[in-house]
C-alpha positions in Angstrom: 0.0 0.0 0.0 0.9 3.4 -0.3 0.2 6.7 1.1 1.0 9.0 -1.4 -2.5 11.4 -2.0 -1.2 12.7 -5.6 -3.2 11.5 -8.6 -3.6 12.3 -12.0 -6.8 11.8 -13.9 -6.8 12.6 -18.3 -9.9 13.0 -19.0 -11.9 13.5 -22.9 -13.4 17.2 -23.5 -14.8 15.7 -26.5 -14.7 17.9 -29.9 -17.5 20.3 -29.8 -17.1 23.0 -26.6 -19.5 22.3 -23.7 -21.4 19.4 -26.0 -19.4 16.4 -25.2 -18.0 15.9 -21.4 -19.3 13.3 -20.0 -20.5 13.9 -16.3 -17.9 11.9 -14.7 -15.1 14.1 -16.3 -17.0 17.1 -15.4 -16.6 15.8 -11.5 -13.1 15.2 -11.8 -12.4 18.4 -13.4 -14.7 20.4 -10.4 -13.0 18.5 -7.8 -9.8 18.8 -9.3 -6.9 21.3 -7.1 -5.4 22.0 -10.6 -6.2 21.2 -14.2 -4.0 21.5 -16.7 -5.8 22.6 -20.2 -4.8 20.7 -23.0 -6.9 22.7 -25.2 -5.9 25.7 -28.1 -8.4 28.6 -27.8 -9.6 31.3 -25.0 -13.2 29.8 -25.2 -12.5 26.2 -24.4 -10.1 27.8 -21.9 -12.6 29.7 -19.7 -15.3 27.0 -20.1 -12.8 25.1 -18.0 -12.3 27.9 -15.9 -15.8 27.7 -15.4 -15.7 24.6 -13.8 -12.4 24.8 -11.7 -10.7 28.1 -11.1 -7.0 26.5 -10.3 -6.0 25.9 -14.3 -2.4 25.8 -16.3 -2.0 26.1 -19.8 -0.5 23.6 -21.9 0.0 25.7 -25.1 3.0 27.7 -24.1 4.9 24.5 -24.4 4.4 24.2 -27.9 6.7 26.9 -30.4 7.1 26.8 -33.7 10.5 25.3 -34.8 10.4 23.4 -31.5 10.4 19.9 -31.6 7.0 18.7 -30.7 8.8 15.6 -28.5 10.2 18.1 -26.4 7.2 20.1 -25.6 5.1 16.6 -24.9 8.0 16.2 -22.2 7.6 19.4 -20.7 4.0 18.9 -20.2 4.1 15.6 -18.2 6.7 17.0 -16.2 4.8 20.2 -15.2 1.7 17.7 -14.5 4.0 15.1 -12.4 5.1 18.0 -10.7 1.7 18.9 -9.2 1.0 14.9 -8.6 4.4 15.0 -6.6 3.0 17.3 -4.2 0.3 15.2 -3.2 -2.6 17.3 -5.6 -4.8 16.0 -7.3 -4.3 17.1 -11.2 -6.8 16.5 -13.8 -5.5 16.6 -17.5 -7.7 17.9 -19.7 -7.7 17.2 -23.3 -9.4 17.9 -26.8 -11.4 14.9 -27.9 -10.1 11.2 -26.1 -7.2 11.8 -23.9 -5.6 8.3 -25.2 -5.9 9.2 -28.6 -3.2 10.9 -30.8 -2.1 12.6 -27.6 1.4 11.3 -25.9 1.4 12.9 -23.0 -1.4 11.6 -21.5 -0.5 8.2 -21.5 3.3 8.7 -20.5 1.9 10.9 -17.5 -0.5 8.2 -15.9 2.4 5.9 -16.5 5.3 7.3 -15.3 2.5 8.6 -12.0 2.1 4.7 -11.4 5.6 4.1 -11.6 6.0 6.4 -8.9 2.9 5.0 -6.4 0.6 7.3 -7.1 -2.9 7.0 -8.7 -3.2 7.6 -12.2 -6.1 6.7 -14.5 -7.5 7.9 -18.5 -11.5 9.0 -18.8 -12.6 8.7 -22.3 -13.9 11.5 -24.1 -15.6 11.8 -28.1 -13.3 11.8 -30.1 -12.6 13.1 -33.7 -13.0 9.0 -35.2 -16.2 9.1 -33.3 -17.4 12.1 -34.8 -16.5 11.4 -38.3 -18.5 7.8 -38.4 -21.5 9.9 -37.2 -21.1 13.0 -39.7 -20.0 11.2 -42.7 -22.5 8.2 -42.1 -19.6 5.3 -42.3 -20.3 2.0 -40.4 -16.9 0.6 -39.5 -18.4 -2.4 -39.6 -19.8 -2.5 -42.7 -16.8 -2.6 -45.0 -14.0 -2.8 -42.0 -11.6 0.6 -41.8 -7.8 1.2 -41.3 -6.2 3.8 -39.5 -2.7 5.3 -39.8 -1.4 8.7 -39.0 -0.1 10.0 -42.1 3.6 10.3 -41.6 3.8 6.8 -40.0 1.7 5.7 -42.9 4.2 7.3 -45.7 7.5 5.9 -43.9 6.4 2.1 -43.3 5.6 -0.5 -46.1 1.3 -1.0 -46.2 -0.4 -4.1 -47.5 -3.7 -1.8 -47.9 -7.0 -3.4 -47.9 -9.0 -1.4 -51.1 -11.9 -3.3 -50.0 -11.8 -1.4 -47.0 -11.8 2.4 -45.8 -8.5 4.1 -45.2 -8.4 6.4 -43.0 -5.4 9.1 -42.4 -4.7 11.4 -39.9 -2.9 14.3 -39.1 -2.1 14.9 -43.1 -1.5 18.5 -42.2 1.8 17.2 -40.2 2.5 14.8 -42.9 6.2 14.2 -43.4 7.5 16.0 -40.5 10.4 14.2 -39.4 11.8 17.0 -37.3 8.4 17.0 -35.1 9.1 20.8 -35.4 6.0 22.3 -37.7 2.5 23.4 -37.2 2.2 22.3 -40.4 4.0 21.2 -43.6 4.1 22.1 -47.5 2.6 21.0 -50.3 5.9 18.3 -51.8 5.3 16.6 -48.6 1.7 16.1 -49.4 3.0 15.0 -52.9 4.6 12.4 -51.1 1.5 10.8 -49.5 0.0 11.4 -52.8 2.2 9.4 -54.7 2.4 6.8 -52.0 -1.4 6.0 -52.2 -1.6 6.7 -55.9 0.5 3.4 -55.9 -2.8 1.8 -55.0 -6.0 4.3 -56.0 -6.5 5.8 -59.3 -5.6 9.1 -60.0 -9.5 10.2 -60.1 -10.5 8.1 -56.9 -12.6 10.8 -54.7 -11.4 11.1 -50.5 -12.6 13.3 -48.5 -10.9 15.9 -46.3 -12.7 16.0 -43.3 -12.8 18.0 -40.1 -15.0 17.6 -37.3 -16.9 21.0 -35.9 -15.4 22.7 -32.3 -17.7 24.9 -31.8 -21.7 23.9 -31.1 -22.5 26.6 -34.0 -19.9 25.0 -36.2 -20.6 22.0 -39.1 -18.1 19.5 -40.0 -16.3 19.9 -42.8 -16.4 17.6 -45.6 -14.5 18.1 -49.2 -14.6 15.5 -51.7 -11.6 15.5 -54.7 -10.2 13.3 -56.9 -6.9 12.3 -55.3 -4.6 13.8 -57.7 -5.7 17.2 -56.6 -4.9 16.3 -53.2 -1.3 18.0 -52.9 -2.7 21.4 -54.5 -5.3 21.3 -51.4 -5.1 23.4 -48.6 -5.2 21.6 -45.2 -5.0 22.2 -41.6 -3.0 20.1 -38.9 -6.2 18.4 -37.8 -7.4 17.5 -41.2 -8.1 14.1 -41.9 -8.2 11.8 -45.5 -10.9 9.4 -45.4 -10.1 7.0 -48.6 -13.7 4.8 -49.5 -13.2 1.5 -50.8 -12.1 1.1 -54.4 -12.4 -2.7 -54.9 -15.4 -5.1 -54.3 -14.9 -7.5 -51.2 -14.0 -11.4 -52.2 -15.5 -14.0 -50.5 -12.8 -17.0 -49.4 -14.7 -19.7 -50.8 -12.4 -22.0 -48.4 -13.5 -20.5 -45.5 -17.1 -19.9 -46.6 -17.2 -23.8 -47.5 -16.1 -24.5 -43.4 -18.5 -22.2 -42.2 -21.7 -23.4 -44.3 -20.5 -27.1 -43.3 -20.1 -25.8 -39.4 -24.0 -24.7 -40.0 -25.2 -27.8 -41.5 -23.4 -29.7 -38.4 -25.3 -27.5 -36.1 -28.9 -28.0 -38.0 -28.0 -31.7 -37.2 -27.1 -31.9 -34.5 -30.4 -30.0 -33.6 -32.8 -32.2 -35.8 -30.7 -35.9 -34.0 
């Protein structure tokens, strides 16, 4: 047992302001004695305020030209800090705490290494919101996800069959970790990567899911080959529809229709 009283709680804002915190979060975030805002403009800041009075900024870790790595660091260190002194610390974070986001995850681990409590509350995230404003059923054709840079650098066996789905584009190709956002040849890259495996005039969408509660989603369709003369923002997301027709495995087809006419036997005997 230990008795250390520090804890860190990451909790979900969701993506649209004051629409998507679940109550739970909300409690942690009231009862909080500080709460770190992971979040990038005034009004999502004093909504938070709102709630809990004792709040730190996040943003003024992040600088242009500074490597992104660095600033993630910085954050969980300010946060541990806090934890260290026995406070209860709330991170609070744009859309799902555990998704795209680093420091969240490192914090509540390296918090547990340490003895104290540490623990991640989901949140809406931007995936969530895009199945819901784009009317995809991941289950209906199966989806893959990549972030765009990882997706550019590693060798893909990509399912056409299925979505493909790429995030972050706006950072694509950043190997420096150091940009708000990159130019259009590294775009080209991606584009020639996944005109590998689309035609040129297969239609994606660049999507971005609404912030504000008087916002709508963003969705623009083009035919890939335009795709590097687009403008897009850091949080802009491909969504790639299927471009083959699914194949049944007649092999495994054949076991499950035999597995069925087992069962209607067994049943009947």
């Amino acid at each position: 047992m230990t008795n250390k009283q520090g804890s860190i709680v990451c909790v979900g804002l969701g993506m649209v302001l004051g629409a998507h915190l679940a109550p739970l979060s909300r409690k942690f975030i009231e009862e909080a004695d500080v709460v770190f805002m992971g979040v990038t403009n005034v009004l999502a800041e004093q909504w938070l305020q709102s709630m809990n009075e004792n709040t730190i900024s996040l943003q003024p870790f992040y600088q242009e030209g500074k490597d992104r790595r660095i600033s993630y660091q910085q954050m969980v260190d300010a946060m541990l800090g806090e934890v260290r002194k026995d406070k209860k610390v709330v991170g609070a974070f744009y859309g799902h705490p555990g998704v795209f986001a680093w420091a969240p995850h490192k914090v509540i681990e390296k918090a547990k290494e340490e003895g104290f409590h540490g623990h991640m509350e989901p949140g809406i995230s931007a995936e969530d919101c895009l199945y819901s404003d784009m009317g995809i059923d991941p289950g209906e054709y199966g989806i893959s996800h990549y972030e765009a840079s990882q997706f550019i650098r590693h060798t893909r066996n990509i399912d056409q069959a299925a979505y493909l789905i790429l995030w972050q584009i706006g950072f694509v190709g950043d190997l420096a970790l150091s940009s708000f956002q990159t130019e259009g040849h590294h775009r080209q890259l991606l584009m020639d990567v996944l005109l590998q495996s689309y035609p040129p005039e297969h239609r994606v969408a660049i999507y971005e899911s609404a912030t504000l509660p008087t916002e709508k989603p963003s969705i623009k369709w083009i035919p890939l080959s335009q795709f590097s003369n687009v403008k897009v923002e850091h949080h802009s997301t491909m969504v790639i529809p299927p471009n083959e027709t699914r194949q049944i495995d007649g092999v495994i087809q054949e076991k499950l229709q035999n597995l069925l006419r087992a069962k209607k036997l067994n049943k009947n005997g």
